[in-house]
TILUM-132577 format. One record per residue (C-alpha): chain; x, y negated, z negated. Coordinates in nm, 2 decimals, always signed. Example, Ala and Ser with C-alpha at 12.3 -4.5 7.8 and 13.67 -1.06 7.14 Angstrom:
2
REC,chain,x,y,z
REC,A,+1.23,+0.45,-0.78
REC,A,+1.37,+0.11,-0.71
END
This chain:
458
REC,chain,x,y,z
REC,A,-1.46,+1.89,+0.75
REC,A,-1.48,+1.52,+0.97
REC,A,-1.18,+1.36,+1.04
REC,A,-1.21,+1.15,+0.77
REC,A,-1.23,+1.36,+0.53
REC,A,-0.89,+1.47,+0.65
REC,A,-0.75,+1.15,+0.67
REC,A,-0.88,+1.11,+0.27
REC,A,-0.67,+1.46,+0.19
REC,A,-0.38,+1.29,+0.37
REC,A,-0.39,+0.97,+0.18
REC,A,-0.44,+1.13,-0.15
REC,A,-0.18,+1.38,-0.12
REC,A,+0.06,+1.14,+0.11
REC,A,+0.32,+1.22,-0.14
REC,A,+0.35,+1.59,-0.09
REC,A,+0.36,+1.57,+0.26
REC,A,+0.64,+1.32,+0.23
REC,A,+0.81,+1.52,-0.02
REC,A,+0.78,+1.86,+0.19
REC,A,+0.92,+1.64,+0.48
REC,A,+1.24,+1.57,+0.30
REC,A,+1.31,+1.87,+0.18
REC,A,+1.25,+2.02,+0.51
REC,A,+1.51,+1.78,+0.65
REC,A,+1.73,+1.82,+0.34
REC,A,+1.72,+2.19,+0.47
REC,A,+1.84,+2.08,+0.78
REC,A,+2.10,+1.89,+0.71
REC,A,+2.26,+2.18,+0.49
REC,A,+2.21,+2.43,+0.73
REC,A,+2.36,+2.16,+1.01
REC,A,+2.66,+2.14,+0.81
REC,A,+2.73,+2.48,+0.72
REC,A,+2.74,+2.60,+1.07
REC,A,+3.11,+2.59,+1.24
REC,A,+3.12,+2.37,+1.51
REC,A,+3.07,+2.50,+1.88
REC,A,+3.17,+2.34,+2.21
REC,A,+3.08,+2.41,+2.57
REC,A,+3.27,+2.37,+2.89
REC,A,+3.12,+2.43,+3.22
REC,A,+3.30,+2.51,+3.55
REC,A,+3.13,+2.49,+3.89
REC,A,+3.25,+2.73,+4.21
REC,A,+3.10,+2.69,+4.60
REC,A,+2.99,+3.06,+4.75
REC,A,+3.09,+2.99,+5.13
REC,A,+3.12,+3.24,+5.46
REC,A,+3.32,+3.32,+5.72
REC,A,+3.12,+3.23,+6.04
REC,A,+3.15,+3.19,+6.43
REC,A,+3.10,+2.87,+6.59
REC,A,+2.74,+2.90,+6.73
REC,A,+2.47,+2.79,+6.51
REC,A,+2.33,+3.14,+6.49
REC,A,+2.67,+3.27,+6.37
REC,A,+2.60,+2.99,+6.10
REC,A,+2.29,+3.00,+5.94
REC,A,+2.32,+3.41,+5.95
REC,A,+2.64,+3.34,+5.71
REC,A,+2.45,+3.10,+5.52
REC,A,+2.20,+3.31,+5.43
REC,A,+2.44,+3.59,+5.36
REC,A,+2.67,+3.36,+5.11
REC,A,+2.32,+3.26,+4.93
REC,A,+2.16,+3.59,+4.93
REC,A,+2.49,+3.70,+4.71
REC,A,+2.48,+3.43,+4.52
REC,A,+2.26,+3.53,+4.23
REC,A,+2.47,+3.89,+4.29
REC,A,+2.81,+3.70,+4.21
REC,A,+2.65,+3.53,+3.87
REC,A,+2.54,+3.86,+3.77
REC,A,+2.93,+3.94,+3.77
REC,A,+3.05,+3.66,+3.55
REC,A,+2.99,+3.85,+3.22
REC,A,+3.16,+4.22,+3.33
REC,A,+3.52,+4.36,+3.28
REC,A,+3.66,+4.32,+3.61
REC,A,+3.58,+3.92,+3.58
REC,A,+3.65,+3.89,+3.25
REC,A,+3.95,+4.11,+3.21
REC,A,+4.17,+3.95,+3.39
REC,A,+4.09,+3.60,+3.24
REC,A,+4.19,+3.73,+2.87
REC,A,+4.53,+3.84,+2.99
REC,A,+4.58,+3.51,+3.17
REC,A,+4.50,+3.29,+2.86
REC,A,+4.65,+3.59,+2.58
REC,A,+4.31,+3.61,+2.41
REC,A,+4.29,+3.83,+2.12
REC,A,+3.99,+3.98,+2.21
REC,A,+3.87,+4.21,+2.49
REC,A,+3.52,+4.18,+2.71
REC,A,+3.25,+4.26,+2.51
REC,A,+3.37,+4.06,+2.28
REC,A,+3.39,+3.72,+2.53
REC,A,+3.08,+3.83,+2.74
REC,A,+2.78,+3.67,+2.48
REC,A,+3.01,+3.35,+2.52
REC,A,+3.00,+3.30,+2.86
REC,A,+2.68,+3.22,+3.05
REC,A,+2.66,+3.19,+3.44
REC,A,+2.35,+2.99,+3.62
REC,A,+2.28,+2.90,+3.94
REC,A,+2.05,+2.63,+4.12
REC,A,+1.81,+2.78,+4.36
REC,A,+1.88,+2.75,+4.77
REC,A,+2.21,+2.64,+4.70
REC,A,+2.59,+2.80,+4.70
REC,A,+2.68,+2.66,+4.34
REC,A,+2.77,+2.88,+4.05
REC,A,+2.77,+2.68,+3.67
REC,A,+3.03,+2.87,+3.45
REC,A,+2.97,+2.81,+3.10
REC,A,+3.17,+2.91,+2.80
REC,A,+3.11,+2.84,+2.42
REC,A,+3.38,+2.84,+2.17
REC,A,+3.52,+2.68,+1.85
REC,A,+3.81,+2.54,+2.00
REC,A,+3.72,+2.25,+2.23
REC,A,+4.05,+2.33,+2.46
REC,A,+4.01,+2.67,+2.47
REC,A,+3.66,+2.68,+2.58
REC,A,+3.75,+2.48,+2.92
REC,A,+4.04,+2.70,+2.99
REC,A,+3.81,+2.96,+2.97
REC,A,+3.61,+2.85,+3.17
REC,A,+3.82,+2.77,+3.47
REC,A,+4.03,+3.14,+3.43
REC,A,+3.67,+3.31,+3.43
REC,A,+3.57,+3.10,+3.80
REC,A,+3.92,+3.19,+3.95
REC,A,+3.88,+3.54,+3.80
REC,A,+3.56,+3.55,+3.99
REC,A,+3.67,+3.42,+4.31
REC,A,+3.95,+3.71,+4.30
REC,A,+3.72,+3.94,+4.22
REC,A,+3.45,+3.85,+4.47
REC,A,+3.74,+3.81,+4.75
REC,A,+3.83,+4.18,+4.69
REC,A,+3.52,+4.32,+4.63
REC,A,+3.38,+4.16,+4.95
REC,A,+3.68,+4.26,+5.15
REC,A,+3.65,+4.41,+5.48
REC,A,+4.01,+4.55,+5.43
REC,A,+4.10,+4.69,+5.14
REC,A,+4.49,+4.66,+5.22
REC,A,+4.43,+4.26,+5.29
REC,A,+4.16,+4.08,+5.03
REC,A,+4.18,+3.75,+5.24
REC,A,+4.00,+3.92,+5.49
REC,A,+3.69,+3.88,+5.30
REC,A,+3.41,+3.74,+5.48
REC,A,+3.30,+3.54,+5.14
REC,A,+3.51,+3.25,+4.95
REC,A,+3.44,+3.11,+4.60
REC,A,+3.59,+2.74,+4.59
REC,A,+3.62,+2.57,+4.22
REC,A,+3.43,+2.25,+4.33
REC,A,+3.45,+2.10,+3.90
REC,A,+3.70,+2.21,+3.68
REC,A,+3.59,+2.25,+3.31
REC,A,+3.72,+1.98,+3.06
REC,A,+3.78,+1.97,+2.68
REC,A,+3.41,+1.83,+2.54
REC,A,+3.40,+1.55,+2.32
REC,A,+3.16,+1.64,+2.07
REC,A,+3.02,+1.96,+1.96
REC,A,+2.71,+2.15,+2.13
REC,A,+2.61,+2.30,+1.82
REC,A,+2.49,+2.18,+1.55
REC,A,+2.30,+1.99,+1.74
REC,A,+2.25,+1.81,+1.40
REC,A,+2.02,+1.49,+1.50
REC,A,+1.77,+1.76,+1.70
REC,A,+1.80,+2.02,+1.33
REC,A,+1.73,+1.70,+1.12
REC,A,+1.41,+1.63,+1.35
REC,A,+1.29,+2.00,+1.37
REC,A,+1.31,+2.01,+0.93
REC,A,+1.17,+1.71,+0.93
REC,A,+0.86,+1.84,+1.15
REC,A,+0.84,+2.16,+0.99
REC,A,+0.85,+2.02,+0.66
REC,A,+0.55,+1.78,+0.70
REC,A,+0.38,+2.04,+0.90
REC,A,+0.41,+2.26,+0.59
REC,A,+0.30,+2.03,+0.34
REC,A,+0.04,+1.88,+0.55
REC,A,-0.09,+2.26,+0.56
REC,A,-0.06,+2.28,+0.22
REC,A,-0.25,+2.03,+0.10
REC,A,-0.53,+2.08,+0.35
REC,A,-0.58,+2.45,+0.19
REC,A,-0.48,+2.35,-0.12
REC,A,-0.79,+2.08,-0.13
REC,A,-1.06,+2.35,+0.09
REC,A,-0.98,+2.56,-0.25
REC,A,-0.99,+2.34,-0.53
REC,A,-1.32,+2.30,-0.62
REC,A,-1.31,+2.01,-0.88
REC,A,-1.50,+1.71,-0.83
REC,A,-1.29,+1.45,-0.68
REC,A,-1.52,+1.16,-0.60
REC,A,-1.85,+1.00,-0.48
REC,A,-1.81,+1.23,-0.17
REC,A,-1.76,+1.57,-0.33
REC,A,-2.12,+1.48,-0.56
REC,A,-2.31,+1.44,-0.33
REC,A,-2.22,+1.75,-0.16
REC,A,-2.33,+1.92,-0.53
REC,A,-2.68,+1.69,-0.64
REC,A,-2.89,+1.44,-0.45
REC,A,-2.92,+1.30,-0.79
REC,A,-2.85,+0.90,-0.83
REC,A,-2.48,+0.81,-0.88
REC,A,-2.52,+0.54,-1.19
REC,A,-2.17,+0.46,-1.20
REC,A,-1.80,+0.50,-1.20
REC,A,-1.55,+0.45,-1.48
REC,A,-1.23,+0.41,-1.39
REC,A,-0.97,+0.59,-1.55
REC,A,-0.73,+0.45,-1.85
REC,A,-0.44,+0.64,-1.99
REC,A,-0.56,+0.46,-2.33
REC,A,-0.90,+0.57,-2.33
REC,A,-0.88,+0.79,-2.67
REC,A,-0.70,+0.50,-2.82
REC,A,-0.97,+0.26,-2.80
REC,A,-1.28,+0.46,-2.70
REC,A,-1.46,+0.14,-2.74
REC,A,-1.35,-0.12,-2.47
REC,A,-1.60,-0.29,-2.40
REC,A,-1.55,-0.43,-2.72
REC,A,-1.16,-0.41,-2.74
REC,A,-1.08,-0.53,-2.36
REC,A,-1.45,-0.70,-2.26
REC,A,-1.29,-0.85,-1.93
REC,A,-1.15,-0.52,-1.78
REC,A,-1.24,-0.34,-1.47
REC,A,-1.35,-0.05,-1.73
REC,A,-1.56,-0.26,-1.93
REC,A,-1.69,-0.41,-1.63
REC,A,-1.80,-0.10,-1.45
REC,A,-1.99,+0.03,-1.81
REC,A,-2.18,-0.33,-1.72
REC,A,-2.24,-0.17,-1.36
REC,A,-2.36,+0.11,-1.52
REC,A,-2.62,-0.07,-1.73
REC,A,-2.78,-0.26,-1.42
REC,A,-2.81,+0.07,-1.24
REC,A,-2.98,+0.27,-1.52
REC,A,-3.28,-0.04,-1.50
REC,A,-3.38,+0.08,-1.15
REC,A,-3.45,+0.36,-1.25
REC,A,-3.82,+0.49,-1.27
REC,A,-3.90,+0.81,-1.56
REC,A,-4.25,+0.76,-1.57
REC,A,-4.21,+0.44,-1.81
REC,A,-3.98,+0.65,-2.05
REC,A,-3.67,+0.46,-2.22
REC,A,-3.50,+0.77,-2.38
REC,A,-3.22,+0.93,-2.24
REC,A,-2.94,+1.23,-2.34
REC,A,-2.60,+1.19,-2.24
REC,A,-2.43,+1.55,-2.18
REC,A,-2.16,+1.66,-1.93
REC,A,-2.11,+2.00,-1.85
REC,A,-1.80,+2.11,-2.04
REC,A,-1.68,+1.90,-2.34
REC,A,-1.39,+1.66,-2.31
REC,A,-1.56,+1.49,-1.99
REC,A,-1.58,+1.11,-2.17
REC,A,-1.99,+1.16,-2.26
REC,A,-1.95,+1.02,-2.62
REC,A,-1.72,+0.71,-2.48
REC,A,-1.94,+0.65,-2.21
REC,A,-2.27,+0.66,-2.49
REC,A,-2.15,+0.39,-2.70
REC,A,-2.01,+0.16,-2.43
REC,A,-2.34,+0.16,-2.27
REC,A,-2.57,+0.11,-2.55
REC,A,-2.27,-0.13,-2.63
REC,A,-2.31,-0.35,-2.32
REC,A,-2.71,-0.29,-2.34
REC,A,-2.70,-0.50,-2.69
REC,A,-2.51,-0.73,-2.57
REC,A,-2.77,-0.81,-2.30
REC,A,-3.05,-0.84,-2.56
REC,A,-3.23,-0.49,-2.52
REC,A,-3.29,-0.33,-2.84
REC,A,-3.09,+0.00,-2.84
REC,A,-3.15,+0.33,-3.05
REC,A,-2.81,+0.51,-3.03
REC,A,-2.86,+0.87,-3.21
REC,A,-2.56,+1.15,-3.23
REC,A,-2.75,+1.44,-3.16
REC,A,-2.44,+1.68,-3.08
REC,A,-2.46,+1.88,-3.42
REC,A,-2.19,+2.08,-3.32
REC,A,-1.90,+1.83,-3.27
REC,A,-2.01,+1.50,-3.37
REC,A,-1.82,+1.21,-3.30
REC,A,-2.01,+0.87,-3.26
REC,A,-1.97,+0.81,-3.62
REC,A,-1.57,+0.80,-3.61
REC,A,-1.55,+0.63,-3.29
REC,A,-1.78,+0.36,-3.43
REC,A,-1.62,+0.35,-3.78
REC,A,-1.90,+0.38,-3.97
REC,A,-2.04,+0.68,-4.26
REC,A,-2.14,+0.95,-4.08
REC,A,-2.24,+1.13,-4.38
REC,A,-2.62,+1.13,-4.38
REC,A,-2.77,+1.11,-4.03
REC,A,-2.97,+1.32,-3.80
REC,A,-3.03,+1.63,-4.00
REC,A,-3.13,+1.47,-4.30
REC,A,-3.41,+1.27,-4.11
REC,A,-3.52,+1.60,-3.94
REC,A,-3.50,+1.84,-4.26
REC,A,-3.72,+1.54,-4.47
REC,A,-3.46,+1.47,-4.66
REC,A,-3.49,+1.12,-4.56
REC,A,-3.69,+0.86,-4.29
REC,A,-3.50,+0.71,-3.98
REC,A,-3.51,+0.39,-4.08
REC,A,-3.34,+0.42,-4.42
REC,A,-3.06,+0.60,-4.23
REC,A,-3.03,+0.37,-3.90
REC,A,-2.72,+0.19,-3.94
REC,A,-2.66,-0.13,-3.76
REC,A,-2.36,-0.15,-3.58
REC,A,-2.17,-0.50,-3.41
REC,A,-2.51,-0.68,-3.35
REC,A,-2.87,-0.65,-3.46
REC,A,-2.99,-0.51,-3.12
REC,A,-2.77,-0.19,-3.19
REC,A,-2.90,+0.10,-3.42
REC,A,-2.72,+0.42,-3.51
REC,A,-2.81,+0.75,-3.62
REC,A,-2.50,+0.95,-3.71
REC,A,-2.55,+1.30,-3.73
REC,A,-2.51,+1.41,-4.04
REC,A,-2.38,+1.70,-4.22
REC,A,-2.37,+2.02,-3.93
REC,A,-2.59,+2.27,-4.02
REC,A,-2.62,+2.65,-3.97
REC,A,-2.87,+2.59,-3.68
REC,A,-2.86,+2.31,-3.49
REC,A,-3.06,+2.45,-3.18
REC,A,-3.34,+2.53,-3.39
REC,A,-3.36,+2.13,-3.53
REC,A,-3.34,+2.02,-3.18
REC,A,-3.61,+2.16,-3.06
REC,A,-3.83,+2.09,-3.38
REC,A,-4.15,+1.89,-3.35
REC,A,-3.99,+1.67,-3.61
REC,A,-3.69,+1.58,-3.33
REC,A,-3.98,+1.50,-3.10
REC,A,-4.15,+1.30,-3.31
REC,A,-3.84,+1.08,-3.41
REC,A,-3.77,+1.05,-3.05
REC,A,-4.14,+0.91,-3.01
REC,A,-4.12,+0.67,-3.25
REC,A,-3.76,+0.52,-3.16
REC,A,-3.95,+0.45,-2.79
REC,A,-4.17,+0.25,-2.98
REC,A,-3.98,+0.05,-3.17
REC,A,-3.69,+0.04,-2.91
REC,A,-3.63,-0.05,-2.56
REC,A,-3.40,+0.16,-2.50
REC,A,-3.26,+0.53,-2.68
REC,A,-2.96,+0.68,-2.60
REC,A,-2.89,+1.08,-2.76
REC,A,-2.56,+1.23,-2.75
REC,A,-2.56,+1.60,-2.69
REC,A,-2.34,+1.84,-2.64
REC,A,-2.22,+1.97,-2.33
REC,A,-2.49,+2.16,-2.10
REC,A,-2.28,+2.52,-2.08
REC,A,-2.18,+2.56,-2.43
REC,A,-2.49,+2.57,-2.56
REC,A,-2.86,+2.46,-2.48
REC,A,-2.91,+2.14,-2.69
REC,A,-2.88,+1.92,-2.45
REC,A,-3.11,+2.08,-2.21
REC,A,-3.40,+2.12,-2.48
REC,A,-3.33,+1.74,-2.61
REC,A,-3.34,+1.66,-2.22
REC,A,-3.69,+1.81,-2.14
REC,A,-3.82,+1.62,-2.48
REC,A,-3.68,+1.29,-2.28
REC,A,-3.71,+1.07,-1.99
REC,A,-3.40,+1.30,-1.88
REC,A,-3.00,+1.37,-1.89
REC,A,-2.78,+1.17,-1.74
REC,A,-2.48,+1.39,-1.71
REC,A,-2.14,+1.28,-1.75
REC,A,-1.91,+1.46,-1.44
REC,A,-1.50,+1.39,-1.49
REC,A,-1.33,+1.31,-1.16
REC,A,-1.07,+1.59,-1.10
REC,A,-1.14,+1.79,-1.38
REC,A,-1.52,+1.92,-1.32
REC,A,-1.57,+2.16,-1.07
REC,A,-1.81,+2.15,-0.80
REC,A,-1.94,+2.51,-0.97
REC,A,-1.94,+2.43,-1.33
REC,A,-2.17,+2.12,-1.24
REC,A,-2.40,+2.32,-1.03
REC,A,-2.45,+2.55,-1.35
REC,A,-2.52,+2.26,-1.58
REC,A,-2.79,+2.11,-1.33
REC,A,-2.93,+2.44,-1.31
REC,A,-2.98,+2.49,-1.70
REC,A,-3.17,+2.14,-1.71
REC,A,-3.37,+2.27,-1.39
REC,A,-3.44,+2.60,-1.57
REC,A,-3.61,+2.41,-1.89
REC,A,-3.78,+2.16,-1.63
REC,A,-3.52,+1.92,-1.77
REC,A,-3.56,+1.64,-1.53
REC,A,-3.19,+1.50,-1.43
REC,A,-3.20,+1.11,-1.44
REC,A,-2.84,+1.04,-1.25
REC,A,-2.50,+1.11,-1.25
REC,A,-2.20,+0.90,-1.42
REC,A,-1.85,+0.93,-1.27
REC,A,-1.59,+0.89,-1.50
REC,A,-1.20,+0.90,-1.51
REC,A,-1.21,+0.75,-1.17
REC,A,-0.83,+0.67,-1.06
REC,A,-0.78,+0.31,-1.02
REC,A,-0.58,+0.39,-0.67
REC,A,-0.58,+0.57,-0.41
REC,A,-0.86,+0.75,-0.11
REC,A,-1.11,+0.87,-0.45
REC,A,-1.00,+0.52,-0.65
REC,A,-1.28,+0.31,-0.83
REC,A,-1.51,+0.05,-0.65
REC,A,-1.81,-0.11,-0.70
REC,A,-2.05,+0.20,-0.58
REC,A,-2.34,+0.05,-0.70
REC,A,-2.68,+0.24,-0.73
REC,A,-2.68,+0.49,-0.51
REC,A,-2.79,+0.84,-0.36
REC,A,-2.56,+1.08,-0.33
REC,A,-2.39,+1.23,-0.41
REC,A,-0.88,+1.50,-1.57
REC,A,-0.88,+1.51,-1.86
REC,A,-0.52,+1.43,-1.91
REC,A,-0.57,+1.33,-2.23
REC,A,-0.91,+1.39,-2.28
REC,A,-1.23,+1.18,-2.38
REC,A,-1.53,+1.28,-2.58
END
């Protein structure tokens, strides 16, 4: 993926990351204050030698004192340093106990030796300190001692150059440093998490993620509206909404295009509840209102539904027109204005696939071009069943209906591929339940190439 496309996960799921990086510091802070309180006291001693006068006498004791330097740190943590510094202060506890608490450093080509101790106690941790340095100079003195009767005669000395003092504040928790290292781990986490989570869900997001399935023509977007079932028809019930406005968009678009002078089109989706029936009637809706003369014919015998969301008797319709029964026009019903037709679909027979792809359903199809500018055929969705491909190939084409994060990259490849497999010729795409904010929200697109149901739509 570009970096933009990144930057689009990030903005969409800005949310999550900021939700992970709470709770990451949230984790933090709890762990912060459930840890007891340490503090650390440090001690300094000087490593010096006994030396002549002459310079040579010097710098050999110099570099003596400093090649045992790393030698005496080495001793801070044993028994014979640390013994004697727990019977000084009383501790109840014996060396191995005290050793992982005291920590002794030293600063390359000098004579300095840092003696650090960590405890609970604030006061007890400097006097440990200090009794560990003297322990180590008494224990350095005799060790080094020429004599073994006289320990002064000892050719090295450790000096305490700093006592150790009572800190302040605590060394650990270090809870401002915790808080910034949850924080950090927590949006790395969630940013990690929504990166995978979006390289393996396949659903059809936006603009961006259809053209990577069809070069097919994007006709429009339709924003989503937590009301849509409610009022299926806005264009009629809210005319000066963004929705209604974008079903205008729609209609401009589907005038560029060029089927071989053919004005008869399905509208399918690929899996039902993806807002084909709702987007049908507010097109041909917002075509009548612009003075073309529009056929609108219900040709989903399985689940019709243009009847109901229109209002109007739905009882004889399609199948009566295409079993003889009766001629279109005595069953076209005329719906809002006179530009607008309708041919519900009738009672649902035992086999609809066989009417659909009846020379009778061609015929009425050729004789609603003729007397109509344009026709519009509902069908039902491409992978349920093959209506809508066979009513597609007797057309100018489908324009398929595709529901922004509900259809999946896959299940729309399928549905193209049924109308490719009939030499179904695809006429565009229609976007709908386009989020009104956010990275994937609605905007103008206008006519171009490229390319949730939470409540539902027909």
């Amino acid at each position: 993926m570009e970096l933009r496309e990144y930057v689009r996960i990030l903005r969409r799921n800005w949310g999550i990351i900021l939700a992970a990086t709470l709770l990451g510091i949230a984790v933090a802070l709890a762990w912060s204050l459930t840890r007891t309180p340490e503090y650390r006291a440090q001690s300094t001693v000087f490593v010096s030698s006994q030396a002549g006068g002459s310079i040579a006498e010097l710098e050999q004791g110099a570099s003596f004192a400093q090649s045992r330097v790393a030698t005496y740190a080495s001793l801070v943590s044993t028994p014979i340093v640390l013994d004697p510094a727990i019977e000084q202060l009383g501790l109840d506890e014996d060396a191995p106990d005290l050793a992982p608490r005291v920590q002794a450093t030293t600063v390359p080509n000098t004579f300095l030796i840092t003696i650090t101790v960590t405890d609970t106690d604030p006061d007890r941790a400097a006097d440990t300190a200090n009794a560990v340095a003297a322990s180590l100079a008494t224990t350095v003195e005799t060790l080094e001692s020429v004599d073994d009767d006289e320990p002064a005669s000892s050719p090295v000395h450790l000096t305490p150059v700093r006592d150790a003092l009572p800190p302040d504040a605590p060394s650990s928790p270090n809870t401002r440093l915790n808080l910034l290292i949850g924080g950090l781990i927590g949006a790395a986490l969630g940013i990690g998490g929504v990166v995978l989570r979006t390289v393996l869900d396949t659903r059809i997001s936006g603009a961006r993620d259809l053209a990577a399935v069809s070069d097919r023509p994007l006709l429009g977007t339709i924003p989503f509206e937590k009301r849509a079932k409610e009022r299926p028809l806005v264009v009629q019930d809210d005319p000066l909404s963004v929705r209604a406005e974008a079903f205008r968009t729609l209609r401009t678009n589907l005038q560029f295009l060029d089927l071989d002078n053919r004005s008869s089109f399905v509208i399918t989706s690929s899996e039902p509840g993806e807002g084909k029936t709702t987007t049908l009637i507010n097109l041909a809706t917002v075509l009548a209102d612009a003075g073309r003369r529009v056929a609108v014919v219900d040709a989903d015998l399985r689940r019709p539904r243009v009847a109901t969301h229109l209002g109007i008797e739905g009882g004889a319709g399609l199948t009566d027109v295409l079993i003889g029964r009766a001629s279109p026009e005595e069953l076209l019903v005329p719906w809002r204005t006179r530009n607008l037709r309708v041919l519900p679909a009738g009672r649902i027979p035992p086999n609809p696939s066989e009417l659909l792809d009846s020379t009778q359903m061609r015929a009425l199809l050729a004789d609603l071009e003729r007397e109509f500018e344009i026709v519009l055929v509902d069908a039902p969705p491409l992978l349920a069943v093959t209506d809508a491909a066979v009513l597609a190939k007797a057309t100018a084409g489908a324009i398929v209906v595709v529901a922004a994060g509900r259809t999946k990259s896959a299940r729309l490849t399928a549905a193209l591929e049924t109308l490719q497999a009939v030499d179904a010729r695809t006429a565009g795409l229609v976007l709908t339940m386009v989020p009104m904010r956010g990275p994937d929200a609605h905007h103008s697109y206008g006519y171009r190439y490229g390319g949730r149901e939470a409540d539902g739509e027909d």
